[in-house]
N, C-alpha and C positions, 0 to 999 in steps of 0.2 A: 319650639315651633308653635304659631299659632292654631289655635283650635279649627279653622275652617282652611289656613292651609293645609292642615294633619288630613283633614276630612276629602279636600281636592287630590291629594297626593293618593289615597287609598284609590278615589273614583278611575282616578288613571290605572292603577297598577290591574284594577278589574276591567277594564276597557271599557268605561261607562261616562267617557269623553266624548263631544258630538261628533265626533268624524266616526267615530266608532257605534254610535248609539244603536241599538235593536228599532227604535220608532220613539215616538212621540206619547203613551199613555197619559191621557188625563186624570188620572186618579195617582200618578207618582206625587212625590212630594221632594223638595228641592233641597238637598243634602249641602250644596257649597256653592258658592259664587259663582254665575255664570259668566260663560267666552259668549262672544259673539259668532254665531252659527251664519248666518246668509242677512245680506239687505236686500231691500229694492227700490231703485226712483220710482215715484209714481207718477203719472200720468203728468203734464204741463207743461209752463215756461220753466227755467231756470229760476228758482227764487236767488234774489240781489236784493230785496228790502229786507232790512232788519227789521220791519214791524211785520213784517210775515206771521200768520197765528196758523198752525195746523189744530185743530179741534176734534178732531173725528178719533178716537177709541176703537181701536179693533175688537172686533166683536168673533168670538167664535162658535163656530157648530158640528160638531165633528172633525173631519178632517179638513175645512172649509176656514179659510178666514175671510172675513168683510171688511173693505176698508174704502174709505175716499177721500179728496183731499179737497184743499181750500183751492186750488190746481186746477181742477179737471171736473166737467159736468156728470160724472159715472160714478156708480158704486163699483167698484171691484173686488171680484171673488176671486181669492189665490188660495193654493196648494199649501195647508199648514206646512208640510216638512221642507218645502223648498223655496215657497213665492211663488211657483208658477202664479200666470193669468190662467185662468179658468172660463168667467164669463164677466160679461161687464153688463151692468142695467141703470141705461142709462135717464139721465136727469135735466132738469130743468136750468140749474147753476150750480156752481162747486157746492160741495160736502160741509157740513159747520157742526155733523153731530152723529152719534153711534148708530150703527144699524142693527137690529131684532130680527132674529131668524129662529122661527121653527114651524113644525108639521110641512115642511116641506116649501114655505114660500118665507122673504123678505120684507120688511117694513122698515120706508127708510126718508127722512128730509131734506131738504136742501133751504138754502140762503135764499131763494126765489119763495118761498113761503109755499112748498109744496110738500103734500106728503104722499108717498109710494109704496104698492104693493105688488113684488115680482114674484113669479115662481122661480124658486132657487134653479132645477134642474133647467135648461133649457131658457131661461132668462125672458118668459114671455112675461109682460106686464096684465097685471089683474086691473087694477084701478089707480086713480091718482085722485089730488082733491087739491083743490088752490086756498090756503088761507088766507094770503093777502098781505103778508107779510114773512122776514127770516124768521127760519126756526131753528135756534142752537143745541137744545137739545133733543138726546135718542124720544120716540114715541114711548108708553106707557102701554101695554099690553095686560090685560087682563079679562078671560072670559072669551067673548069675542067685539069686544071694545079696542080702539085705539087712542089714547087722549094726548093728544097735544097742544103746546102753547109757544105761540110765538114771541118775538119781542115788541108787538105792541099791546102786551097785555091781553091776547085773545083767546082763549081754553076751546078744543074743540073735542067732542067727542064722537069717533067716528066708526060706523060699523067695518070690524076688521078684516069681512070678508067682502064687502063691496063698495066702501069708503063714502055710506049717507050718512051725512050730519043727522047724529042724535038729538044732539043740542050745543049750543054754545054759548061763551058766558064773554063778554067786556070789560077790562077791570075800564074803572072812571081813571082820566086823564089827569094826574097833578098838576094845576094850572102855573103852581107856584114855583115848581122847579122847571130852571133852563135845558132845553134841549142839549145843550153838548152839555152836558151834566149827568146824562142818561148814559149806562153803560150798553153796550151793545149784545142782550143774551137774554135768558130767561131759562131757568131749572125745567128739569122733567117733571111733570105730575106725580103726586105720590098718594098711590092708594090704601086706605084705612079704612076696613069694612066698610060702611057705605058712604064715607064722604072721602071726598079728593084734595087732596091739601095740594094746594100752587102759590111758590115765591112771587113775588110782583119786584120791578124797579125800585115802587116809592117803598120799599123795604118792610112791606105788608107779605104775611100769611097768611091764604084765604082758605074756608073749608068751601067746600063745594058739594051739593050732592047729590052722589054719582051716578044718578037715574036721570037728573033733571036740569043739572047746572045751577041750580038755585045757592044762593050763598046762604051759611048757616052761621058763620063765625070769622073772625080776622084777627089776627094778633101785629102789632107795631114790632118790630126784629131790628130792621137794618136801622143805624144812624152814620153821622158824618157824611162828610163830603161825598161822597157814595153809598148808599144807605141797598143798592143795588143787592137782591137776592139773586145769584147766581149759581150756585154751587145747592144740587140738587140735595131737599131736604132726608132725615136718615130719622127714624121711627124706630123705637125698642121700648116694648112694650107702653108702657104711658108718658115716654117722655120722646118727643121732638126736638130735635140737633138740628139749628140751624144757624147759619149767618149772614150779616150784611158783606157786600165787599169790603167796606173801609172797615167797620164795628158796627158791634160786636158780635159774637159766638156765643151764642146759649143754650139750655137745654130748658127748654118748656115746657111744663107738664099739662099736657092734654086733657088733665079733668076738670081743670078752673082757667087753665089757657095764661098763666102766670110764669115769669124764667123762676126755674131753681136754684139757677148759677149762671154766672157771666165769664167770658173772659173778652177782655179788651183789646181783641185783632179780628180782623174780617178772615173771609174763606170763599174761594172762588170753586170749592172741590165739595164732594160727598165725604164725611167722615167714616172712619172703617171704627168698628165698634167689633171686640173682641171681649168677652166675658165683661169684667167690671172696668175694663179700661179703654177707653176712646182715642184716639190717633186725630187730632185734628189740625188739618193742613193749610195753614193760615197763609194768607197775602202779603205778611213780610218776611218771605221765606223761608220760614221757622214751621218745625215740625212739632209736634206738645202731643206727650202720654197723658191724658186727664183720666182722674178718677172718675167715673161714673155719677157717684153718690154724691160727693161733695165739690166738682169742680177742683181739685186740688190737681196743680200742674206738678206731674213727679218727676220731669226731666224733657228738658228742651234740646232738640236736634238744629242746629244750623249752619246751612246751606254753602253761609259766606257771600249771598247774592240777596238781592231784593224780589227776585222773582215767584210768582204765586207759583204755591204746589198743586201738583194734581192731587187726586182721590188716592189715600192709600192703599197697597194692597197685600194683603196676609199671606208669609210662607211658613215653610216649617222651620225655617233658622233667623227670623226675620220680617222687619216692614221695609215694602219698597216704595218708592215715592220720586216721581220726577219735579225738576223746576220749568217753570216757561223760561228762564235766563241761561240756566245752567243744565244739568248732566240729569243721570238718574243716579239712585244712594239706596244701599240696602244698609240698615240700622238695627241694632241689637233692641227688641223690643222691649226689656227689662230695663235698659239703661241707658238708650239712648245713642249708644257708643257706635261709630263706624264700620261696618264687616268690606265694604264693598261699591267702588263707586265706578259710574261710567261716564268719560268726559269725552264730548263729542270733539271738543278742539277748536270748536267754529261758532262764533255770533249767534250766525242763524237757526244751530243745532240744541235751541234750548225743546224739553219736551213739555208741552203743554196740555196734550190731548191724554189722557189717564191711561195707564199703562195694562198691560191684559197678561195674565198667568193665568194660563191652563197645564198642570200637572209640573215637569220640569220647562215647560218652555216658556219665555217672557215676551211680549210682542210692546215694541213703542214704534210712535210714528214721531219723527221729529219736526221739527217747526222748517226744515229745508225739506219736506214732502219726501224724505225717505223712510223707509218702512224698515226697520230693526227686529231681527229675532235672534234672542239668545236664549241657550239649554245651558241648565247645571246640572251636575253631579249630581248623580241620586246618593241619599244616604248611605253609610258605608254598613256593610250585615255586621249585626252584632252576633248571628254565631252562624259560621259556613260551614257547611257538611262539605266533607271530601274523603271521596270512595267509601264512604259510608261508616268509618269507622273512628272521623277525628272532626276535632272542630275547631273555629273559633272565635275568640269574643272579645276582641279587642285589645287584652289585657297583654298575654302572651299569641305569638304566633300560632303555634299548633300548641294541643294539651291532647293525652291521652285521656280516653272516655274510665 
C-alpha cells in the first residue's frame, strides 16, 4: 500500500474525513491527499471563452475568506467552512489580484486601476484612490503604507489609513518595444528595509526608496520575446529570485546587484523558498527543486501541459502548485515524484490564480470563476492513548505499556 494511501486510510478510520471533521484549525498540518469539501460559482456571466484568466488568490483571515473574480465588480467575503456569502465590497471592475485583510478592514484592486479600503465587518468603504491604470497584483502593506503598481509602470505609495499619495514614481516608456508585445500585469512591490524593489515590463528591477520614491538602483532580469517581470519578486536574505516571463530566472545578489546563477525558463509566479532549496515555477510548465547555493536543478516536475505555474505552496507531505492549462498537483518535494493530482476535466478549469492553504484546508479559484476548497487528512498519531493504560505507534496495533 502506498505511503499516503496507508496515511488516508488511518485518517478515515479516526473520523478525521471532511464530512466528519471537528473545524477547520490553522495551525493543522496536512497528513494525505485532500477530497474536495464544497465549491462555489462566483458572481458573473457563464464563462464560454477559453482565454478566460481568473487571477485573484484567496486571501484568508480567520474564519473569513476574500475572493473576486475576473466576473464580477465585488470583493467577496465567504464563510471558510462552507462559502457562505457574507458581505460584498463592492468595486470599480472585475477583480485581477489578491486582497490584504487585517486589524479589522480590507485592502483591495481592481482592473479599473483603483485601490480600496473597506471595513471587513459591516462592509462600509474607508477610501479609494484612482491610479489610472489595471492593477494585477495584491497591494504591499507595510507600517501604515500601501504601495502599489500598475501596469503602466506606475509605483504608488499610499497612506493606508486614508489613501493620500505619499509619492509616486514612473517607470520611462520603452520606446523600442511594440505595444502588443507588452504583457498585460505587473508584480507586487517588495519591501527591503528601506528601499522597494518593483519588476517593470521592459524586464528591469527597480530599487526605490521607500520614503521618497526616488530610484536608487535597477538590475536588467527579463530577456526574450517577453522580458515581462510578472511573477512577484522573492528576497532571502541577500539574494533576489527573480524572473522574466519568457527568460530567464535568477538569483541576484543584492550587494553588487550581479545574477549568481541562471536558469534558462521564465516564471510568471513567486517562488517558494524552503531552507536551501527553491521550488521555481516556470512558464513551460515545468516545476524545478533548485539548489540555493549553486543553481543546481535536482529534479524536474512536469505537468504534461505548456501552461504557466502558480506560486508554490509548502505542506507537511509536499509542494502544491496549479497550471493556468491544467489541474492542481501535490509533488513529493525530495524527488519530485507525484503524491496527488486534481483534474478539473474542462478547458476552462485550468488554475492560474495561486492556490491558498491554511492549516488542512486548500482554497483555488479556477479559471471558470469557481471557488474550490478541499481538506485533507490530518496526520495519523504516532502514539494514541486509550483508557489510559495502552498505546500506539504505528508499528503494532496496541502494545502493552
Amino acid at each position: 500500500m502506498p505511503t499516503w494511501l496507508a496515511l488516508f486510510t488511518f485518517a478515515g478510520i479516526f473520523d478525521l474525513t471532511p464530512p466528519e471533521r471537528p473545524g477547520l484549525p490553522a495551525n493543522e498540518e496536512i497528513g494525505g491527499p485532500p477530497v474536495l469539501d464544497w465549491s462555489r460559482r462566483l458572481p458573473g456571466p457563464k464563462v464560454t471563452a477559453a482565454t478566460h484568466t481568473e487571477l485573484v488568490r484567496p486571501s484568508v483571515d480567520g474564519e473569513s475568506i476574500f475572493v473576486g473574480s475576473a466576473g464580477d465588480s465585488s470583493l467577496l467575503r465567504l464563510l471558510r467552512s462552507t462559502g457562505e456569502l457574507l458581505v460584498e465590497y463592492p468595486a470599480r471592475a472585475p477583480l485581477l489580484a489578491e486582497a490584504v485583510a487585517a486589524e479589522g478592514r480590507v485592502w483591495f484592486v481592481d482592473g479599473a486601476g483603483y485601490t480600496f479600503c473597506y471595513a471587513v465587518e459591516g462592509g462600509e468603504p474607508i477610501w479609494s484612490h484612482f491610479g489610472g491604470a489595471p492593477i494585477t497584483a495584491r497591494p504591499t502593506l507595510t507600517a501604515n503604507t500601501a504601495y502599489v503598481a500598475n501596469v503602466d509602470g506606475v509605483v504608488f505609495a499610499l497612506d493606508a489609513s486614508t489613501g493620500e499619495v505619499r509619492w509616486r514614481y514612473q517607470r520611462p516608456t520603452d520606446a523600442s518595444r511594440q505595444s502588443d508585445l507588452t504583457l498585460f500585469g505587473a508584480p507586487s512591490p517588495v519591501v527591503v528595509e528601506d528601499e522597494l524593489l518593483v519588476g517593470f515590463s521592459d524586464g528591469a528591477v527597480l530599487a526605490l526608496d521607500i520614503s521618497t520614491g526616488r530610484p536608487i538602483w535597477e538590475a536588467r532580469v527579463g530577456e526574450g520575446r517577453y522580458p515581462d517581470i510578472i511573477g512577484t519578486p522573492r528576497v532571502e536574505g541577500d539574494d533576489l529570485y527573480v524572473g522574466g516571463y519568457s527568460e530567464p530566472f535568477v538569483a541576484l545578489d543584492l550587494r553588487n546587484r550581479t545574477p549568481r546563477w541562471r536558469i534558462d525558463a521564465g516564471t510568471a509566479a513567486e517562488p517558494l523558498v524552503e531552507d536551501q532549496l527553491l521550488f521555481h515555477p516556470s512558464t513551460d510548465g515545468k516545476l524545478r527543486a533548485v539548489r540555493r547555493d549553486t543553481g543546481e536543478v535536482l529534479w524536474t516536475f512536469e505537468t504534461g501541459d505548456s501552461g504557466a505555474l502558480s506560486s508554490p505552496q509548502a505542506t507537511a507531505i509536499g509542494v502544491l502548485v496549479s497550471s493556468s492549462d491544467e489541474g492542481i498537483y501535490l509533488v513529493n518535494r525530495e524527488t519530485g515524484a507525484l503524491i496527488w493530482r486534481y483534474d478539473p476535466g474542462y478547458q476552462l478549469n485550468g488554475v492560474t490564480a495561486g492556490l491558498t492553504v491554511v492549516g488542512r484546508q486548500i482554497l483555488a479559484l479556477t479559471n471558470a470563476g469557481t471557488l474550490l476548497s478541499f481538506v485533507a487528512p490530518a496526520p495519523p498519531p504516532t502514539v494514541l492513548e486509550i483508557e489510559g493504560d495502552r498505546s500506539w505507534d504505528g508499528r503494532s496495533l496496541f502494545r502493552p505499556r
